[in-house]
Backbone as a printed PyTorch tensor [residue, N CA C, xyz], in Angstrom:
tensor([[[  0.8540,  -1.1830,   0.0000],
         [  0.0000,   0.0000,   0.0000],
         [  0.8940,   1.2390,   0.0000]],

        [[  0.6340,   2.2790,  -0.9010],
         [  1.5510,   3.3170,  -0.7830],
         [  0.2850,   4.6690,  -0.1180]],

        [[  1.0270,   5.2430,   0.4510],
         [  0.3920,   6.3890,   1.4750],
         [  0.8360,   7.7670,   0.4320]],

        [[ -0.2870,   8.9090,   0.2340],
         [  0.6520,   9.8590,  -0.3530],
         [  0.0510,  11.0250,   0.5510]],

        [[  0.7560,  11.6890,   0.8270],
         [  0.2190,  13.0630,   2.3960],
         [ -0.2520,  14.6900,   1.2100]],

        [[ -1.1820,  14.6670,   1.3220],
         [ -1.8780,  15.8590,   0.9450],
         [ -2.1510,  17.0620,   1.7670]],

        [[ -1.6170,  16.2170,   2.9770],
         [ -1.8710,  18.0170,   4.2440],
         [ -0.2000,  19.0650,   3.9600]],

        [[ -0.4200,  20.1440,   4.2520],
         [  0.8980,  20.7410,   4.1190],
         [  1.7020,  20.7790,   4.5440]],

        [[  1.9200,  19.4180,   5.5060],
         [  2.9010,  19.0730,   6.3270],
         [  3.2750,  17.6460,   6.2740]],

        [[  4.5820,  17.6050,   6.8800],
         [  4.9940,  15.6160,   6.7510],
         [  4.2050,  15.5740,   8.0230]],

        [[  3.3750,  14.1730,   7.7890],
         [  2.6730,  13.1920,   9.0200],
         [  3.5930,  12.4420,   9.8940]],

        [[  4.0010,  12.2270,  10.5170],
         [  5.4480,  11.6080,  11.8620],
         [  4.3600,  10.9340,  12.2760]],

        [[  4.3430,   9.0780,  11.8850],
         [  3.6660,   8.3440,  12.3010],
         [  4.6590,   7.4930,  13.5950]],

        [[  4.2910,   6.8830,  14.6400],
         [  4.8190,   7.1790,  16.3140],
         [  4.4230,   5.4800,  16.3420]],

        [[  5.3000,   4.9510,  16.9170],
         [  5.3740,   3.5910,  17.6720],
         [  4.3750,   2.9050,  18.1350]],

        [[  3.3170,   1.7340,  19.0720],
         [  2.6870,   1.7770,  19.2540],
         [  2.5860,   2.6570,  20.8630]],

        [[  4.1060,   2.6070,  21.1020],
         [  4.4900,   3.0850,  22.6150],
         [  4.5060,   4.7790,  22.6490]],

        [[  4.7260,   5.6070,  21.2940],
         [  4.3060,   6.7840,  20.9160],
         [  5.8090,   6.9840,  21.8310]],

        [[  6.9130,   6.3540,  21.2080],
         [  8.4440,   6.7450,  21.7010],
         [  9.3500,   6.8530,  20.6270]],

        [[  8.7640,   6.5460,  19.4840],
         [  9.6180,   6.5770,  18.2710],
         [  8.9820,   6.6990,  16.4970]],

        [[  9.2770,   7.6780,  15.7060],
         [  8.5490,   7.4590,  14.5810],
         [  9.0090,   6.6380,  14.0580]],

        [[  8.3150,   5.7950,  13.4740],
         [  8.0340,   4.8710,  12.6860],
         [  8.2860,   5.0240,  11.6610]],

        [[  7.6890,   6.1250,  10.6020],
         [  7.5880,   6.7540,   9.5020],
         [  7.2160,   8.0240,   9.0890]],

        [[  7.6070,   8.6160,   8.5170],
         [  7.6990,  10.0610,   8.0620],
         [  7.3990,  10.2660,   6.9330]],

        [[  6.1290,  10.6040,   6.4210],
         [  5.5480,  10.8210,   5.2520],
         [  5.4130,  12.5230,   4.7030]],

        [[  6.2570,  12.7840,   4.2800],
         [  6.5310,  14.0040,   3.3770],
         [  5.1660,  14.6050,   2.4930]],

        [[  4.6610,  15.5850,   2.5860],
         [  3.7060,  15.7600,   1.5400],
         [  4.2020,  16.6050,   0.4710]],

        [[  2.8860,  15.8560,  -0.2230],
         [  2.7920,  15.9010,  -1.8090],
         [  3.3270,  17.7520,  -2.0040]],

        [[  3.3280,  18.3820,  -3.4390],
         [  3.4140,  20.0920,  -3.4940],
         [  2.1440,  20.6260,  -3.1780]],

        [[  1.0560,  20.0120,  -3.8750],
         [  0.0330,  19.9760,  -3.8620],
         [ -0.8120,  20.0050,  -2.7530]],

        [[ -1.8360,  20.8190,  -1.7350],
         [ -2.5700,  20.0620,  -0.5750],
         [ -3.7530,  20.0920,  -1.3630]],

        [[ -4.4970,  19.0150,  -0.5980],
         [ -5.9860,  19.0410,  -1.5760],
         [ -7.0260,  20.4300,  -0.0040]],

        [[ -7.5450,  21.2140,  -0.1470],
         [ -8.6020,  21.7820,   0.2200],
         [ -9.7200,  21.9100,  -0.1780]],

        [[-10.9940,  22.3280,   1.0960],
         [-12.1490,  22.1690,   0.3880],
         [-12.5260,  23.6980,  -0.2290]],

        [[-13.0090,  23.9080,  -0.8010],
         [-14.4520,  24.8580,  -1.3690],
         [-15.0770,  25.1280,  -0.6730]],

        [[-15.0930,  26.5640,   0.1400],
         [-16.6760,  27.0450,   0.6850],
         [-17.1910,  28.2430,   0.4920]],

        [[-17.9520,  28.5160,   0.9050],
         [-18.5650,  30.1340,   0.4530],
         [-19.4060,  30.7940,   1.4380]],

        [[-19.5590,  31.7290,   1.7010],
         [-19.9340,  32.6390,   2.8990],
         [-21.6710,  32.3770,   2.4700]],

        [[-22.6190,  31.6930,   3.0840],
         [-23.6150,  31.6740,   2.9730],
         [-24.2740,  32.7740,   3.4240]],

        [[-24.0570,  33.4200,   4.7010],
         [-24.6190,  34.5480,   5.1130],
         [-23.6370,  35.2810,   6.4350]],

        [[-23.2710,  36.6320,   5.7060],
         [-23.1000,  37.6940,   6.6730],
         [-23.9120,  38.5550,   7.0050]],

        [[-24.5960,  38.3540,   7.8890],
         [-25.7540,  39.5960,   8.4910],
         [-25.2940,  40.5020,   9.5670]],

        [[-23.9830,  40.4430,   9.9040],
         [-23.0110,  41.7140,  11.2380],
         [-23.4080,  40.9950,  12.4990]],

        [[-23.5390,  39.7440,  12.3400],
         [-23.5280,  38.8430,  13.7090],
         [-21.9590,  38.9540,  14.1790]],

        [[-22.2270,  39.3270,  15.9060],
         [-20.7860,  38.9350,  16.6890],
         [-20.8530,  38.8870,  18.0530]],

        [[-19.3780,  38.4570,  18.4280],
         [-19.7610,  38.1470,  19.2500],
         [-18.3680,  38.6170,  20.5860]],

        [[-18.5250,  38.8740,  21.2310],
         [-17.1390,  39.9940,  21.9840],
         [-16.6580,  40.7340,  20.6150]],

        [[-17.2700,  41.1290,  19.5980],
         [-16.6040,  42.1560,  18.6140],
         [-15.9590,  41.1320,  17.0520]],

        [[-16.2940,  40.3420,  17.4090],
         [-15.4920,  39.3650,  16.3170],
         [-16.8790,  39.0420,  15.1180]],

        [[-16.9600,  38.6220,  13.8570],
         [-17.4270,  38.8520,  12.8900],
         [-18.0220,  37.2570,  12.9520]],

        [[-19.3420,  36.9080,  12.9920],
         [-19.3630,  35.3360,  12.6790],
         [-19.8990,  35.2590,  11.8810]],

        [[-19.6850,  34.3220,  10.5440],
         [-20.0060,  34.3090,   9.7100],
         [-20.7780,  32.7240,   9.3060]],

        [[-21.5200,  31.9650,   8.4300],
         [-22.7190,  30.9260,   7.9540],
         [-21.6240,  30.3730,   6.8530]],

        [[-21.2060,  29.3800,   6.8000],
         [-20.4220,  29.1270,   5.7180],
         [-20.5160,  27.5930,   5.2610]],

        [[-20.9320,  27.3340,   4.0560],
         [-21.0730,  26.0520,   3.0990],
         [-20.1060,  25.5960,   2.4140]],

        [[-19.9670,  24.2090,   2.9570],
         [-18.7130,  23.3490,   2.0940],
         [-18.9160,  23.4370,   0.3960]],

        [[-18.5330,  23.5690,  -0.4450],
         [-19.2590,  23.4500,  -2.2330],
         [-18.3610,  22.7200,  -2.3920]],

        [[-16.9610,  21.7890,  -2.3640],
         [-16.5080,  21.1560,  -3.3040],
         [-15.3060,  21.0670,  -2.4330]],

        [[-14.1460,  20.0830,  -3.3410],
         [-12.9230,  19.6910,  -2.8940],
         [-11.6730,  20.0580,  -4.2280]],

        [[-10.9030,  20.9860,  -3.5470],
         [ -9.8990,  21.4040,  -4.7180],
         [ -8.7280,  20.0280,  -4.4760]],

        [[ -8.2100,  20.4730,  -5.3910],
         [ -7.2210,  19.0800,  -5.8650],
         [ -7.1210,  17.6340,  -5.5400]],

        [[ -8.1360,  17.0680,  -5.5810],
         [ -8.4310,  15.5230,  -5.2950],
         [ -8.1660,  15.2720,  -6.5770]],

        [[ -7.2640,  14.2810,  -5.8730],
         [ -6.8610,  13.0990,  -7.3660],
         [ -7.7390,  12.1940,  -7.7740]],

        [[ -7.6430,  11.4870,  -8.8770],
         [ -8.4790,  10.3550,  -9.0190],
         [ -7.6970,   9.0940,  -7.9110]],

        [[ -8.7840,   8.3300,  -7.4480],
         [ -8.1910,   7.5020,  -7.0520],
         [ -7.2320,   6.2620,  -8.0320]],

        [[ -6.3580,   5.9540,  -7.0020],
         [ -5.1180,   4.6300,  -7.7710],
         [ -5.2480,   3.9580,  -6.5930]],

        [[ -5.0690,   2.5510,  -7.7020],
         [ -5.0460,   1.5470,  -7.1630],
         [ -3.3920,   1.6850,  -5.9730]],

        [[ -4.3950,   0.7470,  -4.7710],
         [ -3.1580,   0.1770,  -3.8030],
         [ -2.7510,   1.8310,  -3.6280]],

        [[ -3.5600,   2.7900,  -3.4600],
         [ -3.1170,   3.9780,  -2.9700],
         [ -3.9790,   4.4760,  -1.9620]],

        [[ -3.5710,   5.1810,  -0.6060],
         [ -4.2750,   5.8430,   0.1610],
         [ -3.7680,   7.3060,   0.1140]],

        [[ -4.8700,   8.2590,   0.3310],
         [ -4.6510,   9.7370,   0.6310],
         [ -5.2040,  10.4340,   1.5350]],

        [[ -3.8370,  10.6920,   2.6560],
         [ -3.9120,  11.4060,   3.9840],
         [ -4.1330,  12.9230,   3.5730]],

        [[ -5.2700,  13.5770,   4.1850],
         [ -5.8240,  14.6220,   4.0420],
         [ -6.0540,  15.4510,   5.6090]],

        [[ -6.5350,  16.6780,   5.3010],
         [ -6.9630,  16.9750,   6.4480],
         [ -8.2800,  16.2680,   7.1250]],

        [[ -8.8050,  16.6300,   8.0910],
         [ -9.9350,  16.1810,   9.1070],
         [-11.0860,  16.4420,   8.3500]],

        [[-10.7940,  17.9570,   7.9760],
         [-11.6770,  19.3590,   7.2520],
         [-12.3210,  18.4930,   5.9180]],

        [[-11.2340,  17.7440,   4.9740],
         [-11.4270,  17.2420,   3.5820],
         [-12.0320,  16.0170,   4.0420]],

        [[-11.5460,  15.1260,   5.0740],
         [-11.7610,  13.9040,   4.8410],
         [-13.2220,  13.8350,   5.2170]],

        [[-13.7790,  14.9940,   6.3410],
         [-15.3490,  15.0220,   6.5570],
         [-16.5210,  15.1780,   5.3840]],

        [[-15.5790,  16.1400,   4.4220],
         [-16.0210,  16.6550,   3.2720],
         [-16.0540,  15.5940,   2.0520]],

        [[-15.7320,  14.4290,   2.2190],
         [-15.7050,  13.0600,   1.0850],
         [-16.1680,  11.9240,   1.6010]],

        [[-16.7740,  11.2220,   0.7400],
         [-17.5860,  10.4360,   0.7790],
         [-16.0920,   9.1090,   0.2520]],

        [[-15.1860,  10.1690,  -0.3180],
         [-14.1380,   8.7380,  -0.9810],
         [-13.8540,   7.7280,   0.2910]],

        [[-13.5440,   6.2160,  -0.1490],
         [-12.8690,   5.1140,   0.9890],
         [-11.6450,   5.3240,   1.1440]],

        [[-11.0830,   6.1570,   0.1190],
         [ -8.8090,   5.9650,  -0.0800],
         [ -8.4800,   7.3650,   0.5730]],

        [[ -9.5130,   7.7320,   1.6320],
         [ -8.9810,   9.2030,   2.2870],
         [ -8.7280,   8.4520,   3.6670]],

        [[ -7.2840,   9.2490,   4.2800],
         [ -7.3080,   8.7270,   5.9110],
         [ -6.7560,  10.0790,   5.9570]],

        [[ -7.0740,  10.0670,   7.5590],
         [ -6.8370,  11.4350,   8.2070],
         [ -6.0260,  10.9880,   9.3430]],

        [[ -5.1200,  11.7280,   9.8630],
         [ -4.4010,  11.8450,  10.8280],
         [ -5.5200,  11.4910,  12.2950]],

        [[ -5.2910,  10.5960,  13.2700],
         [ -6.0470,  10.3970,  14.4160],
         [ -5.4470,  11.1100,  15.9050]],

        [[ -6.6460,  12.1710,  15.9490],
         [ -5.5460,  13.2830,  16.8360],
         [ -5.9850,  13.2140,  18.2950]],

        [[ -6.6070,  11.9490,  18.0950],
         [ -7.6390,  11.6650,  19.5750],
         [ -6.3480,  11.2540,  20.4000]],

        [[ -6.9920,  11.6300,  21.9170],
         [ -5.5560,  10.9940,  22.6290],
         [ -4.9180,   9.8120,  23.2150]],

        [[ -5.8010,   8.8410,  22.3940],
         [ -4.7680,   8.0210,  22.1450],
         [ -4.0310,   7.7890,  21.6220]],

        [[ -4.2870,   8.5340,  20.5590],
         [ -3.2000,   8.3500,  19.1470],
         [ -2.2340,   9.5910,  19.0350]],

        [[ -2.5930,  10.8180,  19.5850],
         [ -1.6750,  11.7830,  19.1690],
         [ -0.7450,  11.5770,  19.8460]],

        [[  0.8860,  12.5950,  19.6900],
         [  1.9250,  12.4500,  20.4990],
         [  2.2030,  14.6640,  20.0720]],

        [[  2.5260,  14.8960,  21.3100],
         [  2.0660,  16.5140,  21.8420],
         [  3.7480,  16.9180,  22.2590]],

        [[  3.8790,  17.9730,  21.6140],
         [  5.0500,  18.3810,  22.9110],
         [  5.1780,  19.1960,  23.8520]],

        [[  5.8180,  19.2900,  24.8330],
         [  5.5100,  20.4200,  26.0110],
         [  4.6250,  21.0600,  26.0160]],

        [[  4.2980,  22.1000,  24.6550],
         [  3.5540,  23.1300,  24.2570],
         [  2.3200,  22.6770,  23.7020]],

        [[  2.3360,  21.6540,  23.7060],
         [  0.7040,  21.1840,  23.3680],
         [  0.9340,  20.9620,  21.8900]],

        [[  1.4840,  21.0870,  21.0350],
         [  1.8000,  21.1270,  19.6660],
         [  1.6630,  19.4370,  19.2430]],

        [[  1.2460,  19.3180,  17.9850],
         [  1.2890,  18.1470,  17.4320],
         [  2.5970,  17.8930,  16.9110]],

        [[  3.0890,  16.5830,  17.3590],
         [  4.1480,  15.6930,  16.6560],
         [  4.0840,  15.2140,  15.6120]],

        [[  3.1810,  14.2240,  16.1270],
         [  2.2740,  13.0570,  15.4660],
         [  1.5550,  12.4130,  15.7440]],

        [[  1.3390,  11.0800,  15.2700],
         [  0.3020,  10.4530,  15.8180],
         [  0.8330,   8.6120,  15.2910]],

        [[ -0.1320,   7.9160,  16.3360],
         [ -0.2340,   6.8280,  16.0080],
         [ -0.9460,   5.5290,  14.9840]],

        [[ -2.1750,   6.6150,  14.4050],
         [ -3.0720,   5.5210,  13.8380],
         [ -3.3990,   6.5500,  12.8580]],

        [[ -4.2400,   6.1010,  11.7310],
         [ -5.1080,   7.2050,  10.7370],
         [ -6.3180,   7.0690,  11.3760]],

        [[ -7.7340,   7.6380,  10.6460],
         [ -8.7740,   7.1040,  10.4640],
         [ -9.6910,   6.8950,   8.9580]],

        [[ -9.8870,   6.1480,   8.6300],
         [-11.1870,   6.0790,   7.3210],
         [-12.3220,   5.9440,   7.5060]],

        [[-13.6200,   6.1050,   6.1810],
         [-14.5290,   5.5960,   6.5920],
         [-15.0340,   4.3850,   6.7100]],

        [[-15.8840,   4.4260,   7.3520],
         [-16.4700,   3.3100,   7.6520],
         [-17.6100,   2.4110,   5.9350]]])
């Protein structure tokens, strides 16, 4: 199975002991993002900040799928597809690995759909 990383960052996949990466998946030039559009600004806020109604419309740069290929995406895209060859980084805490600062490392597992 080949993995290809579409987020704008390398994925640092972590041990099962979350003490050592495993693998380091480099991403693509390319990130795939979704499409959305401001459904409605009516001057809603809230402590002064602007909230805005906003609709997913589409997914920019999704490949066709290939065989014996998976594509790690964001959380954002992978909610946004219905495709089976999308996995997302699993940032739940069992799986993530954090540093001091709370910052993501990596993680231990993906997720797909079901």
């Amino acid at each position: 199975m080949r993995l290809r990383n579409f987020t704008p960052h390398s994925v640092a996949v972590y041990s099962a002991d979350l003490k050592s990466v495993i693998l380091d998946i480099p991403p693509e030039k390319k990130s795939i993002r979704v499409k959305e559009v401001i459904v409605e600004e009516d001057g809603e806020t809230i402590l002064g900040i602007p909230i805005l109604t906003k609709r997913i419309t589409g997914i920019d740069n999704l490949p066709e799928p290939e065989q014996d290929t998976a594509l790690i995406v964001s959380l954002y895209v992978f909610e946004a597809s219905d495709r089976k060859d999308l996995l997302c980084p699993d940032t739940g805490e069992e799986s993530v690995v954090r540093d001091e600062y709370g910052q993501i490392l990596g993680v231990r597992r993906f997720c797909k759909k079901a």
